[in-house]
N, C-alpha and C positions, 0 to 999 in steps of 0.2 A: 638616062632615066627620063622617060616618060612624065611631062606635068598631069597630075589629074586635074579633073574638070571639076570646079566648084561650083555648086548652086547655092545662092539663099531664095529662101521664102520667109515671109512675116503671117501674121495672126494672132487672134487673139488666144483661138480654141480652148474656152470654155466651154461646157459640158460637153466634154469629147465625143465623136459621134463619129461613125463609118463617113461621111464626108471628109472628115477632120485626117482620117486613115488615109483615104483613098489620093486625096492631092496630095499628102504629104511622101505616098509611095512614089505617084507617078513621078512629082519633083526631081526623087533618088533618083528614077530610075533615067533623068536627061546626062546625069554624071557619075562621076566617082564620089561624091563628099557632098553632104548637104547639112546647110547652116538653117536652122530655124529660130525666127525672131520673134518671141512671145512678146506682147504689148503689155508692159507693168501693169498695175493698175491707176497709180499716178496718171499714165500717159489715157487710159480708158476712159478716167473723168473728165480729164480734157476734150475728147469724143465724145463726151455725153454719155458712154456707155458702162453698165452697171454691170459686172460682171458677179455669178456666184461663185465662182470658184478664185480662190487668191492666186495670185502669180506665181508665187514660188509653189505651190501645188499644180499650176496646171503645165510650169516647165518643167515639174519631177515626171509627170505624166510622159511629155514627148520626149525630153532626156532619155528615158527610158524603152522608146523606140527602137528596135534593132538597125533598123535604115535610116537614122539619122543620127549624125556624127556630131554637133555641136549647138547646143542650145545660145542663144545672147538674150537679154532683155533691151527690149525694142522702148525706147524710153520718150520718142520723140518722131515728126514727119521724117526730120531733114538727114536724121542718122543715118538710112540709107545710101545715099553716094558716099557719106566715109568710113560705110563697112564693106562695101562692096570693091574699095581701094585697100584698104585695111585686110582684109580677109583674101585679096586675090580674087576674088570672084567672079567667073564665066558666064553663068544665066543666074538671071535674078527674075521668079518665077511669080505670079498671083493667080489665084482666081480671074474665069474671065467678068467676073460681074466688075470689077478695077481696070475692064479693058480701056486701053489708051492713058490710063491718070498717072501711069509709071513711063510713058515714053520718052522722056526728057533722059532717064536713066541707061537709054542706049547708045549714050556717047563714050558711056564706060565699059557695058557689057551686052549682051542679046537678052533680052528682055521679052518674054515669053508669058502670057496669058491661058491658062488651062483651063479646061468645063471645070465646073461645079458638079456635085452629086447631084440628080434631082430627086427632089422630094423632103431631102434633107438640108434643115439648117438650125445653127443656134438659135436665130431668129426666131424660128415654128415652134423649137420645143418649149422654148417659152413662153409663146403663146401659149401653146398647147395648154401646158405647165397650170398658166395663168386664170386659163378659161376652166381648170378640169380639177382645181383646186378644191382640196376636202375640208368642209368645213371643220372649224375643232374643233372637238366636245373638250372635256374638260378633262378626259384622261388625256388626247395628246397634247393640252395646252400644257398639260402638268412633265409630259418629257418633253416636250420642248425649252421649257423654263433650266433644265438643267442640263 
């Protein structure tokens, strides 16, 4: 029997967006089996980064992916070289905007930076989000309270 080929990728993907889709397709489609590591949110604050969506909601989302075989919570930097042993792991995938910052990880596997969507990011729609925010009158201030 034939080994299949594993991939992980990490992220955090919150507000799930066609970018979010699009590398986590191409990922599948370097192997047979793809691992995706949701970043807690523990681990988020550590990064500085303020996520709206909870953890366990945004790995029900990708779980729920038909091309992705196995969710983990990504808890930590250093986790990576001991899942990527742990797990068998062939190509361990990012974005290319992370190009080079995973290269130390090619002693254990092939280590692969992919495009980005352009136009699209978490980043933007919160901006976007940010800047295009409706002010409340006092009926949505009144559903939001509940």
């Amino acid at each position: 029997m034939q080994k299949q080929t594993v991939v992980i990728t990490y992220g955090t993907f919150d507000l799930f967006h066609i970018g979010h889709l699009k590398i986590l397709k191409r990922a599948k489609r370097l192997g047979d089996r793809l691992i995706v590591g949701i970043s807690t949110d523990s681990f988020n604050l550590k990064k500085n980064k303020k996520t709206v969506i909870p953890y366990h909601d945004r790995a029900e989302i990708v779980r729920h992916l038909k091309f992705v075989d196995q969710v983990i919570p990504e808890s930590c930097w250093e986790q990576k070289q001991k899942d990527i042993i742990q797990h068998n792991v062939d190509i361990f995938v990012m974005g290319h905007d992370w190009e080079g910052q995973f290269d130390t990880l090619s002693s254990l596997c092939k280590v692969q930076y992919l495009p980005r969507t352009k136009g699209i990011s978490t980043t933007k729609i919160k901006a976007y989000l940010k800047k295009h925010k409706e002010p409340q009158t006092p009926s949505t201030q009144l559903a939001t309270t509940y």
